[in-house]
C-alpha positions as CSV (number, residue, x, y, z in Angstrom):
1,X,38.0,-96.6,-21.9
2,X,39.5,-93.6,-20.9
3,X,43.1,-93.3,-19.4
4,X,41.5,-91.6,-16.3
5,X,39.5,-94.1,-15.0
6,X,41.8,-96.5,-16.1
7,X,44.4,-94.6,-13.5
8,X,41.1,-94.4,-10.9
9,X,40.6,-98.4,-11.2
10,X,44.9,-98.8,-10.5
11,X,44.6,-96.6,-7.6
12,X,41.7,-98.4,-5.8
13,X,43.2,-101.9,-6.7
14,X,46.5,-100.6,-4.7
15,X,44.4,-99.6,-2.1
16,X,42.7,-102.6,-1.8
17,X,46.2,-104.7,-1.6
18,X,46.6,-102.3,1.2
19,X,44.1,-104.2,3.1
20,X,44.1,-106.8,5.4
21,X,43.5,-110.4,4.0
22,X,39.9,-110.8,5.2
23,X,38.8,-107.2,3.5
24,X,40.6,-108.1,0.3
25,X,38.2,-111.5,0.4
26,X,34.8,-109.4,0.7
27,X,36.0,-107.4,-2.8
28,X,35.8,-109.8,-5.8
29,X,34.5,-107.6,-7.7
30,X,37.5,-105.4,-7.3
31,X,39.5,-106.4,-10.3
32,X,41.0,-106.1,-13.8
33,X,39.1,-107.6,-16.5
34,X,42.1,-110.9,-17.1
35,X,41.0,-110.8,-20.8
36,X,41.1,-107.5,-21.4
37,X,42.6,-104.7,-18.4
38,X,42.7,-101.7,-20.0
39,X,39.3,-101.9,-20.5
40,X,38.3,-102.3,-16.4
41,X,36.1,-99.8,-15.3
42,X,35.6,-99.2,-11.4
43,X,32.5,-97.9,-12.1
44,X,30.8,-101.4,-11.4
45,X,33.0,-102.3,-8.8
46,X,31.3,-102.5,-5.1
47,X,30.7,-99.5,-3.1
48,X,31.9,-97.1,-6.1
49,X,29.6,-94.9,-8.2
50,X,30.5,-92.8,-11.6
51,X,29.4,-90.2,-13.3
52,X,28.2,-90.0,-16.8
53,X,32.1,-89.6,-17.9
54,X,33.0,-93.2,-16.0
55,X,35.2,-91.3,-13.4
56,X,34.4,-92.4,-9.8
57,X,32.2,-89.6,-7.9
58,X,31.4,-91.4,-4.7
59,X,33.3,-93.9,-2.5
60,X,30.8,-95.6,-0.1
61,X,31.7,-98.2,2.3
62,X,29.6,-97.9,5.4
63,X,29.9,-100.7,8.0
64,X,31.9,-102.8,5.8
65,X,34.5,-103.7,8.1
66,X,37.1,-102.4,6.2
67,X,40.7,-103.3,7.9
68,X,43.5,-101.0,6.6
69,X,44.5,-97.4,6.4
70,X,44.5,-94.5,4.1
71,X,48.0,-94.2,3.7
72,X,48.1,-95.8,0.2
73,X,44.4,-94.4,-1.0
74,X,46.2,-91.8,-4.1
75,X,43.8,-89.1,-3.6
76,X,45.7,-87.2,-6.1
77,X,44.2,-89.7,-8.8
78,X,40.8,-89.0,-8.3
79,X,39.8,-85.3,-9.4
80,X,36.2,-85.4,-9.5
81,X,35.2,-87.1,-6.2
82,X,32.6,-85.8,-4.2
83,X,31.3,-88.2,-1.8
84,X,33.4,-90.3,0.2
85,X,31.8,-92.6,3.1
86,X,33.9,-95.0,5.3
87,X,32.0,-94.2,8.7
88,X,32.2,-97.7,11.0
89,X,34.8,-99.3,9.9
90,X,38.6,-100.4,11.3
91,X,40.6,-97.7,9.3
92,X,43.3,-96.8,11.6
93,X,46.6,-94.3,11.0
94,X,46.2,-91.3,9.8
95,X,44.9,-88.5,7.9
96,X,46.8,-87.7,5.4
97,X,47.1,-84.3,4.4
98,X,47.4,-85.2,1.0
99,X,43.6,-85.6,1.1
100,X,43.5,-81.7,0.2
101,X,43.6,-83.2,-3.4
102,X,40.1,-83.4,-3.2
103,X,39.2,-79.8,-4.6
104,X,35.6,-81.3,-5.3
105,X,35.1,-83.0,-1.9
106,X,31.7,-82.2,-0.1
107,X,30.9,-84.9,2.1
108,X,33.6,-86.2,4.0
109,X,32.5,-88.8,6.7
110,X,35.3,-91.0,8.6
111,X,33.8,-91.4,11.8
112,X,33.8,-94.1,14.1
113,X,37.1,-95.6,13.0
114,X,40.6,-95.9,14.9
115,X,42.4,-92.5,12.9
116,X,44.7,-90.9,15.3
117,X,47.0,-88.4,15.0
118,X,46.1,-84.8,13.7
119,X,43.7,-83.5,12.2
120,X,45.7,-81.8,9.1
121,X,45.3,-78.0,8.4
122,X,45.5,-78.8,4.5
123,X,41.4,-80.3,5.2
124,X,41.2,-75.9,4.9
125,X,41.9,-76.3,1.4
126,X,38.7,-78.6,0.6
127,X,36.3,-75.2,0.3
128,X,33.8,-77.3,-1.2
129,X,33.0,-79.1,1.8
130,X,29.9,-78.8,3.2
131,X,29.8,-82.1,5.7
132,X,32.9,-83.2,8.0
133,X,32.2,-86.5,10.2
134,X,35.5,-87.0,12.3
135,X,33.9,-88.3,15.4
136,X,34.5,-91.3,17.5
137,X,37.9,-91.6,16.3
138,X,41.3,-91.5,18.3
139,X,42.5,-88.1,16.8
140,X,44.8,-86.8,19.5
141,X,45.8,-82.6,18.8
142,X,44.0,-79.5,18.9
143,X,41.7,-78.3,16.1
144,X,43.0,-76.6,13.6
145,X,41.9,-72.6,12.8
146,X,41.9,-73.4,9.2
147,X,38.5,-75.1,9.5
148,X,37.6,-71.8,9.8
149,X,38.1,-71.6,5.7
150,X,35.6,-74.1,5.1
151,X,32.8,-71.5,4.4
152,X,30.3,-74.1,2.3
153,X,30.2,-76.4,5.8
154,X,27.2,-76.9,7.2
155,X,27.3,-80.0,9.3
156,X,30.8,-80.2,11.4
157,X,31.5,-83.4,13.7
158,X,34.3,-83.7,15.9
159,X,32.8,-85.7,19.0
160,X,34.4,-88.6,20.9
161,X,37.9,-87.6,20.0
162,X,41.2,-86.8,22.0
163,X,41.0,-83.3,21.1
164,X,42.5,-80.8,23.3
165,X,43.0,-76.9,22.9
166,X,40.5,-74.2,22.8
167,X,37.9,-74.2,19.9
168,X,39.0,-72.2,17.2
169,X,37.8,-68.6,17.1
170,X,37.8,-69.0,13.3
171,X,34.8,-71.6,13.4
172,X,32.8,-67.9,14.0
173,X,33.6,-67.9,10.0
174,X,31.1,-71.2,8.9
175,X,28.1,-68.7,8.8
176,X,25.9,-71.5,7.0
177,X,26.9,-74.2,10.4
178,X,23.9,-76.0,11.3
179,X,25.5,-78.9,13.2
180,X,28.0,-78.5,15.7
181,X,29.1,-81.7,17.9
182,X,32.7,-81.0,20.0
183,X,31.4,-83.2,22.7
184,X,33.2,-85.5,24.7
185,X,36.7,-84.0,23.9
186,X,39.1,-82.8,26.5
187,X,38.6,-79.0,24.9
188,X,39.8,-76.3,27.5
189,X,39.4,-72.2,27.1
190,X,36.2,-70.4,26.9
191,X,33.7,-70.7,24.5
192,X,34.3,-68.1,21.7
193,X,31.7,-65.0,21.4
194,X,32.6,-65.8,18.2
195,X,30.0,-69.2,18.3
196,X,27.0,-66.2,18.5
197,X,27.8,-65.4,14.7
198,X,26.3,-68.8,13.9
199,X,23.0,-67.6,13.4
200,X,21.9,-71.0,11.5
201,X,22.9,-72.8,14.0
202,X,20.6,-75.8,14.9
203,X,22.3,-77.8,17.0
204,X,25.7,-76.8,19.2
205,X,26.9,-79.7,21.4
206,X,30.0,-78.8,23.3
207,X,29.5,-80.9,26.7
208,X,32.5,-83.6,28.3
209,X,34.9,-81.2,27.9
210,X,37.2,-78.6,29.9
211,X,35.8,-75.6,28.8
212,X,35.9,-72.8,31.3
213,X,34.6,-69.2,31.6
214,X,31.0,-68.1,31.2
215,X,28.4,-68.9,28.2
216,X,28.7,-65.7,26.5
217,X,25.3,-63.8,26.2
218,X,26.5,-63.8,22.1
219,X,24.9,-67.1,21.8
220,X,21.5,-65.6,22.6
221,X,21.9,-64.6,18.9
222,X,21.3,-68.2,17.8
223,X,17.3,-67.5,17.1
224,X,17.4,-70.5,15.2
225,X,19.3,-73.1,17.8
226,X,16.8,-76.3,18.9
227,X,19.5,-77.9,21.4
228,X,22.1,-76.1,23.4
229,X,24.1,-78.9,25.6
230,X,27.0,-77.5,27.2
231,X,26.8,-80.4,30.2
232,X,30.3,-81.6,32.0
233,X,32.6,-79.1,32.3
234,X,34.0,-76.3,34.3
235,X,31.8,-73.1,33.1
236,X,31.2,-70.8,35.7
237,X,29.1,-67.5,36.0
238,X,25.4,-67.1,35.7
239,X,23.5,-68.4,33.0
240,X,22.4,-65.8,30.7
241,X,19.2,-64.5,30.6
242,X,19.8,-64.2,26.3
243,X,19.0,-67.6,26.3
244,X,15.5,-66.3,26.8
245,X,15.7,-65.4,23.8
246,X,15.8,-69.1,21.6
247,X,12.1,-69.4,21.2
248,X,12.6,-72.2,19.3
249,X,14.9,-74.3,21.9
250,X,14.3,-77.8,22.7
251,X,17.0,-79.0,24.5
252,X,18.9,-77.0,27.3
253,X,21.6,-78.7,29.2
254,X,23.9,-76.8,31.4
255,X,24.1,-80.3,33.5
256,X,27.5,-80.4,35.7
257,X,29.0,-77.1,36.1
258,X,29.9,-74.5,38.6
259,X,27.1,-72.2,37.2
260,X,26.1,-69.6,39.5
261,X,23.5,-67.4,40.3
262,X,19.7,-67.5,39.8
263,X,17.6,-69.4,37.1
264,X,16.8,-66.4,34.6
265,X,13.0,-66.5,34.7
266,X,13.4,-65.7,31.0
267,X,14.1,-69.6,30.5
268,X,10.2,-69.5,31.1
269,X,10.0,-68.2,27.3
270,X,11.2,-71.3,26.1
271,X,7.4,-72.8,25.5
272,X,9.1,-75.2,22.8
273,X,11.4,-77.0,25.7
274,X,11.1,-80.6,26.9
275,X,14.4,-81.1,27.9
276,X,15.7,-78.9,30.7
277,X,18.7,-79.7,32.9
278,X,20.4,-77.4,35.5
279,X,21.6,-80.3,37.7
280,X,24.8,-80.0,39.9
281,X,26.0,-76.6,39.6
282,X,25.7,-73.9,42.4
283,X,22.4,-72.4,41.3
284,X,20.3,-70.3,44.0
285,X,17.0,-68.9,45.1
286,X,14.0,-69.4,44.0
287,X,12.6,-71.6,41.2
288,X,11.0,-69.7,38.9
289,X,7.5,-69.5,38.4
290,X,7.6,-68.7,35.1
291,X,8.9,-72.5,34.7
292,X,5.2,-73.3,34.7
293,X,5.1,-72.3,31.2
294,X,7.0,-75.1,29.7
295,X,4.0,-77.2,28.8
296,X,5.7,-79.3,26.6
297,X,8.8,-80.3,28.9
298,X,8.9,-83.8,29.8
299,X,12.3,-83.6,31.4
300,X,13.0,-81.5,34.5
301,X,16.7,-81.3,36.5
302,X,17.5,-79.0,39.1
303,X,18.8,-81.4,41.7
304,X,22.2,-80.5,43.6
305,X,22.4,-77.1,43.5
306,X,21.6,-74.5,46.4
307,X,17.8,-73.6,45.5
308,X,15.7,-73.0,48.3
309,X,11.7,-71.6,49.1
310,X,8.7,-73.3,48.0
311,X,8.3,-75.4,44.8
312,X,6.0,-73.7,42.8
313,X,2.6,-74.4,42.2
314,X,3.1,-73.4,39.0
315,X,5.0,-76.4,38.3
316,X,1.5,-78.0,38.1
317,X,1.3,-76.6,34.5
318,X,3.8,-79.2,33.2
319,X,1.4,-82.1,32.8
320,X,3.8,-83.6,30.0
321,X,6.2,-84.4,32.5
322,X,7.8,-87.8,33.1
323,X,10.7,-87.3,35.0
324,X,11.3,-84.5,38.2
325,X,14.6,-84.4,39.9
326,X,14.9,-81.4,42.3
327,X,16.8,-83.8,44.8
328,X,19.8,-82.2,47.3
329,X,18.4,-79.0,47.6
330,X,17.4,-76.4,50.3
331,X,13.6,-76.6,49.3
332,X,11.4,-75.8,52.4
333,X,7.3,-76.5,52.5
334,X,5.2,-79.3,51.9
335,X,5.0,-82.0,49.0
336,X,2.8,-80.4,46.5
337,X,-0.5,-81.8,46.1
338,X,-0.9,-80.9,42.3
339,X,1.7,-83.2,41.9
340,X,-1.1,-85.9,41.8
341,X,-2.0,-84.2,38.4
342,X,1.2,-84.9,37.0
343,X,0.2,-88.3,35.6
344,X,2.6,-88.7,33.1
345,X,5.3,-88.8,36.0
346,X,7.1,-91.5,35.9
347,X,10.3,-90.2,38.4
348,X,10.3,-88.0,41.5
349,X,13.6,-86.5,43.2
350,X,12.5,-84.4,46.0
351,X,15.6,-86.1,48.4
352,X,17.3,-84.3,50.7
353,X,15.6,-81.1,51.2
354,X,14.0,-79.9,54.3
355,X,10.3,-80.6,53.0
356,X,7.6,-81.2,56.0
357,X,4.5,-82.1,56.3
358,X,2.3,-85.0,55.3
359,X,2.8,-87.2,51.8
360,X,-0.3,-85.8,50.1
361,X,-2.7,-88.9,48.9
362,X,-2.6,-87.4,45.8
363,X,0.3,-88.9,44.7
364,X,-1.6,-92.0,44.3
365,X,-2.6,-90.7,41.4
366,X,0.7,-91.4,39.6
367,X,0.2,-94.4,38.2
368,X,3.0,-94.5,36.0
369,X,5.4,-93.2,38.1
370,X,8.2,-96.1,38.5
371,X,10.5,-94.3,41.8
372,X,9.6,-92.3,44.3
373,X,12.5,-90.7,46.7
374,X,11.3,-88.4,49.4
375,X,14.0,-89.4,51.5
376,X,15.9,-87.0,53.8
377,X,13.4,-84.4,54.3
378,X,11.5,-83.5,58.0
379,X,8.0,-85.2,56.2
380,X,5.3,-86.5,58.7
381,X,2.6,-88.4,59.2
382,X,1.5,-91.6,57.6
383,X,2.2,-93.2,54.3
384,X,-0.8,-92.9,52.0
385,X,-2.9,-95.8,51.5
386,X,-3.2,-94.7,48.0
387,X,0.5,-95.6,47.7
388,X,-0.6,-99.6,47.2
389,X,-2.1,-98.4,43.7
390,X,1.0,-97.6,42.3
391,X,1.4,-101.2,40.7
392,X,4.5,-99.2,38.4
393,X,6.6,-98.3,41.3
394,X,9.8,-100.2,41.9
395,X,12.1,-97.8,43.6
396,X,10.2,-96.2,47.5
397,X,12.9,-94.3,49.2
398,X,10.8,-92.8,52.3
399,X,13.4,-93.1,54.9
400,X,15.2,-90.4,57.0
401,X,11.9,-88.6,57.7
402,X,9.4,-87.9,60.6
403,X,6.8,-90.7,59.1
404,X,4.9,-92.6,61.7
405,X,1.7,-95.0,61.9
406,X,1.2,-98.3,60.8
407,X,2.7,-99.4,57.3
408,X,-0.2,-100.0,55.1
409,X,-1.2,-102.9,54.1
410,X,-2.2,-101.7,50.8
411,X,1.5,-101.7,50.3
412,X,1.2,-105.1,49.6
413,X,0.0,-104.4,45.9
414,X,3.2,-102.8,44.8
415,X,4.0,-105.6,42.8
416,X,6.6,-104.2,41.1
417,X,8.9,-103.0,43.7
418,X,12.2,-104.2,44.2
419,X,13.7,-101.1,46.4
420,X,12.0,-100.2,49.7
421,X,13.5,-97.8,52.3
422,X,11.7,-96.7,55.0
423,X,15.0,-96.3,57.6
424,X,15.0,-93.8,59.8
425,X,11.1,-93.3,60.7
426,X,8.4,-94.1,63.2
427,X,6.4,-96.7,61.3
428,X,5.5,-99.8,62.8
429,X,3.2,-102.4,61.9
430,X,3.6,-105.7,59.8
431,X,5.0,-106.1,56.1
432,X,2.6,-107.5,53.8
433,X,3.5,-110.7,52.7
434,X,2.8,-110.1,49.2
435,X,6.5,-107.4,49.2
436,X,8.2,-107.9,46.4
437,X,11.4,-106.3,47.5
438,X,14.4,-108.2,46.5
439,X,17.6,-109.3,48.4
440,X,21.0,-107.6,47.8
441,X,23.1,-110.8,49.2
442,X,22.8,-113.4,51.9
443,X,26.4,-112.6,54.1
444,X,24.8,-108.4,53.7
445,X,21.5,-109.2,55.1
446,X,22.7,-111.6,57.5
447,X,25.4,-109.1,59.1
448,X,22.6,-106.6,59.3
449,X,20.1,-108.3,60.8
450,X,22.7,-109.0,63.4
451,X,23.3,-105.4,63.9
452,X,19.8,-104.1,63.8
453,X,18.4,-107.1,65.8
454,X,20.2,-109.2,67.6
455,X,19.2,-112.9,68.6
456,X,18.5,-114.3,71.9
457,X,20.4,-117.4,70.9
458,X,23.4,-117.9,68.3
459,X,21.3,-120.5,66.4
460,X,20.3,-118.0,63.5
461,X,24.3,-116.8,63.4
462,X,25.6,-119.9,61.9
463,X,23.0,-120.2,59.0
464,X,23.2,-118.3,56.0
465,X,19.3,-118.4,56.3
466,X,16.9,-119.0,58.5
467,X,12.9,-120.2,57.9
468,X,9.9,-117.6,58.9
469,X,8.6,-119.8,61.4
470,X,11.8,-120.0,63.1
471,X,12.8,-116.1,63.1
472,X,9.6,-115.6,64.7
473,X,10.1,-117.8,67.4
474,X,13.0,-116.0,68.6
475,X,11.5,-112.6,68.6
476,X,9.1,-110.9,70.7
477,X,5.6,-110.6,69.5
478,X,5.4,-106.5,69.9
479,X,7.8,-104.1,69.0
480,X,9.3,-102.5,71.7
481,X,9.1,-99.1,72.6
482,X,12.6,-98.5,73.4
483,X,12.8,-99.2,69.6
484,X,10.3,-96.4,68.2
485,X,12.4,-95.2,65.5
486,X,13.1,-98.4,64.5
487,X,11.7,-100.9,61.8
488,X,9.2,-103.8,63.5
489,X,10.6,-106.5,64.1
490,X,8.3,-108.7,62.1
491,X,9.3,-106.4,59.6
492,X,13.6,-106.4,60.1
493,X,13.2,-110.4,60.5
494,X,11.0,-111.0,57.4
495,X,13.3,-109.1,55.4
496,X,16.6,-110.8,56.5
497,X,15.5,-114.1,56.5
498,X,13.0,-115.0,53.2
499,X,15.0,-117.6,51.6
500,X,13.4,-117.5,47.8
501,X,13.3,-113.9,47.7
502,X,16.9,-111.3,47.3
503,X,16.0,-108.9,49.7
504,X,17.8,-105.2,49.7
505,X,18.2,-104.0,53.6
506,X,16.1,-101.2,54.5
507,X,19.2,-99.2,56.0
508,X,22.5,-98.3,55.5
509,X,22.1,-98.8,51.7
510,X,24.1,-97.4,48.9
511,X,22.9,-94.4,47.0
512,X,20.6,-96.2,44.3
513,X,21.7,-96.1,41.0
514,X,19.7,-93.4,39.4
515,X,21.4,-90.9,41.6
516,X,24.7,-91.6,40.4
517,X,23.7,-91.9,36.5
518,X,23.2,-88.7,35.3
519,X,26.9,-88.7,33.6
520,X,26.7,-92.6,32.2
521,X,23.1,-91.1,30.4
522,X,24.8,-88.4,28.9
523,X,27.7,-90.3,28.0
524,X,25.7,-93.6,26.5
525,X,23.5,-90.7,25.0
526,X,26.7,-89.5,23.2
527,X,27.7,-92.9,22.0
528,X,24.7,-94.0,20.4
529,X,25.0,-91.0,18.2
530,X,21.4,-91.2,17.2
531,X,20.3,-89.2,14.2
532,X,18.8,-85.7,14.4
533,X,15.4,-85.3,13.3
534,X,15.8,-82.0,11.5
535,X,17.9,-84.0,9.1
536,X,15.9,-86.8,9.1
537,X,13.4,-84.7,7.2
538,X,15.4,-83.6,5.0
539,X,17.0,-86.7,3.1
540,X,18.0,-84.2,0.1
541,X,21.1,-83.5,1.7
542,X,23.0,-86.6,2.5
543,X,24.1,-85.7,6.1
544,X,25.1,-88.7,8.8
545,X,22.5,-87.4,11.3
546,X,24.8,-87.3,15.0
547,X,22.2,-86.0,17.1
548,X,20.2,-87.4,19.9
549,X,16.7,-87.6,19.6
550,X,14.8,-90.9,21.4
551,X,16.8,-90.6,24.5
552,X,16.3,-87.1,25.8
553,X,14.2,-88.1,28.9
């Protein structure tokens, strides 16, 4: 047996004594040979691979639930290591710098542990490194320039950290990068031209962070790039129009900024997109029309931002999408029509614009389509019968409109819904028995049916629920004039009083949910850490794939 792995076998044994209790348990194979030590070799041991020689090569403890640190791990005793896995675990400490022993090192994957501290400079001296996993750690400094030496690194992961700082210029240097992930950080500064030298570059993802300035038209070079996400932070400007330019682009998230400007109608050249969000910045005029030829994009944001004119019939084009969010605009005309063609829809934002005009039937058509929010526009005219085929939809927001007639009864088929607001409007009519609309809290709907429609006698005030039959009793058979732009009252008392159903009040509601996600997506996107597909197909190289895939919708 050779005096080196001899040494290699000592060293991991002291590590191992580093452990907690309950690791050292789950490594019985871990030990000297009692007959005969000097003739131990690691190379059997769990999680431990040789080469040919019998000195250890790999080091591979994924989810094992290793307890300890790395403070005791002699790296210095292990000269031909290459591989060394201990993502998902409970390492805690920190790096130590000594890890720069490593001269062979090329994977390097620690994420998803409790490391804190810094990340040390000396992890420049490992030049045969071509994948560095840090992410979802606690690692708490800035990141150090002399990444920038790692020129064999193509897959560099530093997301869900404590890192601050501006990102290294240097990084310009890794000109075989293919995977960059800074997200969720509290990085501040620009984003360096330097980033448009990357010209492998697959994947950049720099959003949740504090980066501030404009996207530099150098990353227009990136004719290689599939997602750009630069969501959640403080980047102001206009959006390039060299963004036209990455023909091969996927995903484009500028989500959550104070971009500026118009939407470049070169983002219309982007025929491989099906991710597209623009949301919440300070984006104006027109949407472009050259958006229509995105036929592949399933995913369309453009809410809360300053757009106004028509909506484009050349939106019409995108029959792959599912989800349409153009919400808290300045949008002006009617509710498209070819939107009935759009039957892969499965969510509509048109909220809060000053839309008029009738609810086209087409919309009927949708029969996927699972919300519907047309709220807070000047729309008129009746609700479309062909609404009660939408057996999908469970979120109606029609309120805060011009809408008048009788309800439908058709309505009555939405079996599925569980939200229904139609506040605000000129309707009138019965409810269909058959609502499924659910109840957000006895003391809530009994305090607003008090305020909304108040009762001839206090009987109904002193139970937490009353019976149909007796609400009905107490109210007047027709609705009253002087109550036009209210609900019926058939309609109010059903509502506030059905005992075996949880019924959500038509008025005065909280914003629903979806309109206040957008952030908890991205962010539940960025800790599920899917894997990318582009390594997925390319198991040769053993890279930890960090990228979202399944949940870009």
């Amino acid at each position: 047996m050779a005096s080196a792995s001899i040494e290699e076998a000592n060293a991991l044994l002291n590590w191992k004594a580093s452990f907690a209790n309950q690791t050292q348990s789950r490594l019985p194979s871990w030990n000297l040979l009692s007959h005969k030590p000097s003739t131990t070799s690691p190379c059997t041991w769990f999680g431990i691979f040789c080469n040919s020689a019998g000195s250890v090569i790999k080091i591979n403890f994924t989810s094992f639930g290793l307890n300890g640190t790395l403070q005791e791990f002699s790296f210095s005793s292990f000269p031909n290591l290459k591989y060394v896995d201990l993502h998902m675990n409970s390492l805690f400490g920190t790096i130590p710098s000594l890890i720069a022993s490593l001269s062979k090192l090329i994977y390097l994957d620690l994420s998803k542990n409790h490391l804190s501290g810094e990340i040390p400079p000396e992890i420049g001296l490992l030049t045969n490194l071509q994948v560095l996993h840090l992410g979802q750690n606690q690692l708490n400094c800035s990141i150090p320039h002399e990444i920038g030496r790692l020129r064999s690194l193509y897959d560099l992961a530093l997301y869900s950290n404590h890192l601050y700082g501006p990102i290294p210029d240097s990084l310009g240097n890794l000109n075989k990068l293919t995977y960059l992930y800074l997200y969720n950080n509290s990085l501040s500064g620009s984003i360096p031209l330097e980033l448009g030298n990357l010209t492998n570059l697959l994947e950049l993802d720099i959003d949740f962070n504090r980066l501030t300035g404009p996207i530099p038209t150098t990353l227009g070079n990136l004719n290689k790039l599939t997602v750009l996400s630069a969501s959640q932070n403080n980047l102001s400007g206009p959006i390039p129009h060299e963004i036209g330019n990455l023909i091969t682009l996927t995903a484009l998230e500028l989500s959550h900024n104070q971009l500026s400007g118009l939407i470049p109608k070169e983002l219309g050249n982007l025929i491989s997109l099906t991710l597209l969000q623009l949301s919440r910045n300070q984006l104006s005029g027109f949407i472009p029309k050259e958006l229509g030829n995105l036929k592949s994009l399933t995913d369309l944001r453009l809410s809360q931002n300053q757009l106004s004119g028509l909506i484009p019939e050349e939106l019409g084009n995108l029959v792959s999408l599912t989800n349409l969010e153009l919400w808290q605009n300045q949008l002006t005309g009617s509710v498209p029509s070819f939107f009935g063609n759009l039957t892969n829809l499965e969510v509509i934002f048109l909220s809060h614009n000053k839309l008029f005009g009738p609810i086209p039937h087409e919309i009927g058509n949708l029969k996927s389509v699972v919300r519907l929010h047309f709220d807070g526009n000047n729309l008129s005219g009746s609700i479309p019968p062909s609404f009660g085929g939408l057996r999908n939809l469970a979120f109606l927001q029609l309120g805060e409109n011009q809408l008048s007639g009788l309800i439908p009864e058709k309505l009555g088929n939405l079996i599925s819904l569980i939200y229904l607001d139609l506040s605000e409007s000129q309707l009138f009519g019965g409810i269909p028995s058959e609502f499924g609309v659910v109840r957000e809290g006895k003391e809530r709907r009994r305090l607003w049916a008090q305020r909304k429609t108040p009762r001839s006698s206090k009987r109904g005030e002193n139970k937490e629920c009353e019976g149909i039959q007796d609400v009905a009793e107490t109210e007047p058979e027709k609705e009253s004039t002087a109550n036009v732009r209210m609900l019926p009252s058939d309609i109010v008392d059903l509502l506030a009083s059905r005992e075996k159903l949880e019924t959500f009040t038509l008025n005065d509601m909280p914003p629903p949910q979806c309109l206040k996600n957008s952030l908890e997506f991205l962010k539940k996107r960025k800790t599920q850490v899917a894997r990318s597909y582009a390594v997925l197909n390319n198991p040769s190289k053993a890279l930890r794939l960090l990228s979202t895939s399944g949940l870009l919708k």
